[in-house]
ROTORTOR-763273 format. One record per residue (C-alpha): x, y, z; residue in one letter. Coordinates in steps of 0.02 Angstrom, whole numbers, plus 32768, in hexadecimal, padded with zeros to 4 digits. Example, Ala and Ser with C-alpha at 12.3 -4.5 7.8 and 13.67 -1.06 7.14 Angstrom:
<pts>
82677F1F8186A
82AC7FCB8165S
</pts>
This chain:
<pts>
8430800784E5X
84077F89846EX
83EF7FAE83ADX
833D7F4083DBX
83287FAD8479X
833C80438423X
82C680158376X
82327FEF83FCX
826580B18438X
826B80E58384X
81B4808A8373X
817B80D68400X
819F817C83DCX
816381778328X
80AC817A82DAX
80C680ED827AX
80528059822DX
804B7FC6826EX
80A47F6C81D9X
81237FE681DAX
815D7FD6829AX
815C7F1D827CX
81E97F498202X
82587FB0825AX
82577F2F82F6X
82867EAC8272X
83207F188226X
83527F2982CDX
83517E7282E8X
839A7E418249X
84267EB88265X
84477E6E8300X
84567DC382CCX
84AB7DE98237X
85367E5F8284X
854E7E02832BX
85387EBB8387X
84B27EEE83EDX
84FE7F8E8441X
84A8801783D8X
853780908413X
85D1802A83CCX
858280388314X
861F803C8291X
8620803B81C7X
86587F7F81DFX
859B7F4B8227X
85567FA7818DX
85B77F49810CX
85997EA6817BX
84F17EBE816AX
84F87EE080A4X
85457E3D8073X
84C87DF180F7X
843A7E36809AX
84827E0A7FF6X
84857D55803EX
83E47D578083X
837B7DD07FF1X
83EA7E027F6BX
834A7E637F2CX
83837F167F14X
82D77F6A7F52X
82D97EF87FE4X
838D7F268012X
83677FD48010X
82DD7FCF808DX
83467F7280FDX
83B77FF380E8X
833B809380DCX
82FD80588184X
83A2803281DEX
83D480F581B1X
832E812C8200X
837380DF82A7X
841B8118829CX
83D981B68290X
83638191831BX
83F98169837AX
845282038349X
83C3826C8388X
83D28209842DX
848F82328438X
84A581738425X
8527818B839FX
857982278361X
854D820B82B5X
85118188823DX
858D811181E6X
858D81278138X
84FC80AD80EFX
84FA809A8026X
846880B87FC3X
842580377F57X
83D180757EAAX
834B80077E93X
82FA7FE27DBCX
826C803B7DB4X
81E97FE07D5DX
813E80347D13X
809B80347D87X
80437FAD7D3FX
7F6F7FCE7D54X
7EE57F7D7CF3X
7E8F7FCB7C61X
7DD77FFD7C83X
7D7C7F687C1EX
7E007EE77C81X
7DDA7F357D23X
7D0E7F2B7CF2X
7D247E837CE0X
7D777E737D7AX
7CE87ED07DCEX
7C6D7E527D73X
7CB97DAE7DAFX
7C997DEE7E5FX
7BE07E227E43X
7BD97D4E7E29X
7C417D117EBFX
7BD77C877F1CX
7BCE7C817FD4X
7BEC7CF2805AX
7C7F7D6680B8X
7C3F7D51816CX
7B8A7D75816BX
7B867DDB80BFX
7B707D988010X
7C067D887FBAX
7BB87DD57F0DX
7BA47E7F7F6BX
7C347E6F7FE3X
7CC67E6C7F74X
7C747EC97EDDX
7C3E7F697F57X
7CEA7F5C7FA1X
7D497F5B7EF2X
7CC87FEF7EC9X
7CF480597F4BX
7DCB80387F36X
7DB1805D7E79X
7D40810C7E87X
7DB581347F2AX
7E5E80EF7EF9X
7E6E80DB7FB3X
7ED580447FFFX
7E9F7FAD8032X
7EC37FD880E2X
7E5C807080FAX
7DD5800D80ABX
7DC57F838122X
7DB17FFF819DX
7D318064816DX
7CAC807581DCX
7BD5808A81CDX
7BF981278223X
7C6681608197X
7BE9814F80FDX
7B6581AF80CDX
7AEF814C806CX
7A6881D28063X
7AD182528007X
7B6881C57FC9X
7BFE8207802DX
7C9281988069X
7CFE81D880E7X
7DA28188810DX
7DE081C881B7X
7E97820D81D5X
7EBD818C824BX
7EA1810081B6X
7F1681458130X
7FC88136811CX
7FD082098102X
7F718221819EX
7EE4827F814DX
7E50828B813BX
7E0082548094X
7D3F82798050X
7D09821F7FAAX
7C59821B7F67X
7C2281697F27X
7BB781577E9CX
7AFC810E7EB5X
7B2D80687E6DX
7BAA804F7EF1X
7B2F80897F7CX
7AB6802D7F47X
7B317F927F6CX
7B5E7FD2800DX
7AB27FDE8046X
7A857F338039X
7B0E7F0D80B0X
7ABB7F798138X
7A657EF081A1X
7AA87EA78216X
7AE27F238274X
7BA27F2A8292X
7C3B7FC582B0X
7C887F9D81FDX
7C457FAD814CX
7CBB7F1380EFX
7CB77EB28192X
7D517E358167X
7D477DA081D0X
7DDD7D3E8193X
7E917D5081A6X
7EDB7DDD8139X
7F4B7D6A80CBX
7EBA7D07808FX
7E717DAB8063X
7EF87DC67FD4X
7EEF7D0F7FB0X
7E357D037F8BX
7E347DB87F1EX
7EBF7D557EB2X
7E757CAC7E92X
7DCB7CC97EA8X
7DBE7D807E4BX
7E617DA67DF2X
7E727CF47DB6X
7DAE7CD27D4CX
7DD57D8C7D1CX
7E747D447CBEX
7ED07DBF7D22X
7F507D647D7BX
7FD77DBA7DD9X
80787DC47D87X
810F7D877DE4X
81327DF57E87X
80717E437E88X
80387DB87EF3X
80097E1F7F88X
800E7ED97F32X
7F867EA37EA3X
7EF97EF77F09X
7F5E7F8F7F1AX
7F5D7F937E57X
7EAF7FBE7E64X
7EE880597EABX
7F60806B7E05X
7EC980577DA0X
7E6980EA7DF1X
7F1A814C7DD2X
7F2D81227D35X
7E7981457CE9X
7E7581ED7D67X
7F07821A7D10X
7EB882087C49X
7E3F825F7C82X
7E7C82E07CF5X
7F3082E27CE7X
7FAA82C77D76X
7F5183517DE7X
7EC282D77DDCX
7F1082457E10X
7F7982907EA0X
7EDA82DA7EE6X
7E8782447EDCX
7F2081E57F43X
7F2682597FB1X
7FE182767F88X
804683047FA8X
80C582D87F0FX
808B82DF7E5AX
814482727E51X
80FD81F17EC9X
805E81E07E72X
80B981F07DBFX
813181857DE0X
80E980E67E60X
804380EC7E1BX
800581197D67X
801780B47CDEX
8042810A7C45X
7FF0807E7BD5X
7F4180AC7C26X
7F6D816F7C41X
7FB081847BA5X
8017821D7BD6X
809582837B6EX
812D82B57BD8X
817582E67B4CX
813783357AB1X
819F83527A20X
81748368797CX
817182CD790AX
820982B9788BX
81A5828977FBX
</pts>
């Protein structure tokens, strides 16, 4: 069996996203090419260190590496379970800098939310002014990704009593998620009723120009610009923001509940930003 063979097995067998199977068929590939071996079974510590200098060569970013390398360990194992191999090759670990969740404070991310009350045109048959601005509503009270946004269905709000129900089969956890919206946001969401169609923020456009458009036509007249390497994660900082404030408000219970984690670590450590939580992990006792 191939190591390409045996990732589409590994797919198959898995619930995975979308994005994510794409991944693992394109580790298996890269390995492949990189490594000159396609027998899954003949898998040495040699192929692992060919494909480390390979990466370095082709990446040399450390968090990049390591989910090359995260991913070729989950089909090893695969292949383990299979009786493929008798036991993984060692594979290092890479320890990647950790930098600090960056999210907007609430009077940037207001202004964000006002540029796209004033957006001219349209996104398919909607106005843009209530497209994007009930759309960036909903992600901020929610904190829910982008993803599970676009897929919302009419079936899944309640405008009468302001309930938003993201179904199981639309998050990356797999569950079920209920938020209630405030009226403001409703009120947006019901002038997008007519005409008639299966999803709420209908997006009729490919989903790279999606990112692209928030950025220059949002972000940008905001004078929020993406730093470097938040080009295509600067919507999901709208989910940091919701964190973050949840957090000042709430503490971390508040924001993980609001995720829908099941780590206060995750949601501490990937998503709140300490300059809008203002949280004291540590307390001493001043020296003055």
């Amino acid at each position: 069996m191939t190591i390409s063979e045996l990732a589409s097995l590994y797919v198959a067998s898995r619930d995975l996203s979308k994005d994510y199977a794409r991944l693992i068929i394109v580790t298996a590939k890269r390995f492949e090419a990189a490594t000159g071996l396609h027998d899954a079974s003949h898998i040495k510590p040699e192929h692992v260190a060919r494909f480390m200098l390979w990466l370095k060569g082709y990446t040399g970013n450390a968090s990049t590496m390591a989910g090359y390398l995260r991913r070729l360990r989950s089909l090893l194992n695969y292949a383990v379970e299979c009786e493929i191999i008798a036991k993984i090759p060692p594979i290092p670990k890479i320890r990647c800098p950790q930098k600090v969740p960056r999210a907007w404070a609430y009077d940037e991310f207001k202004r964000l939310y006002e540029v796209a009350n004033c957006l001219p045109g349209r996104v398919g048959v909607q106005l843009a002014r209530i497209w994007w601005p009930s759309l960036i509503a909903a992600a901020y009270h929610t904190g829910s990704r982008i993803g599970a946004l676009l897929q919302v269905r009419w079936a899944d709000i309640d405008l009468g009593r302001g309930f938003l129900v993201l179904r199981a089969e639309s998050t990356k956890t797999k569950q079920e998620q209920i938020f209630k919206l405030p009226d403001y946001v409703i009120a947006k969401i019901k002038a997008m009723e007519w005409p008639t169609r299966e999803l709420v923020w209908e997006w009729p456009h490919c989903r790279r120009y999606f990112f692209a458009f928030f950025r220059k036509k949002i972000a940008r007249p905001a004078q929020l610009e993406p730093m470097a390497g938040e080009r295509f994660g600067l919507f999901h900082k709208i989910r940091r923001t919701a964190a973050s404030l949840a957090a000042a408000r709430g503490g971390i219970t508040a924001a993980q509940v609001l995720l829908g984690h099941s780590s206060a670590k995750t949601t501490m450590t990937h998503y709140i930003d300490p300059r809008i939580a203002i949280l004291d992990s540590v307390n001493l006792p001043g020296l003055e």
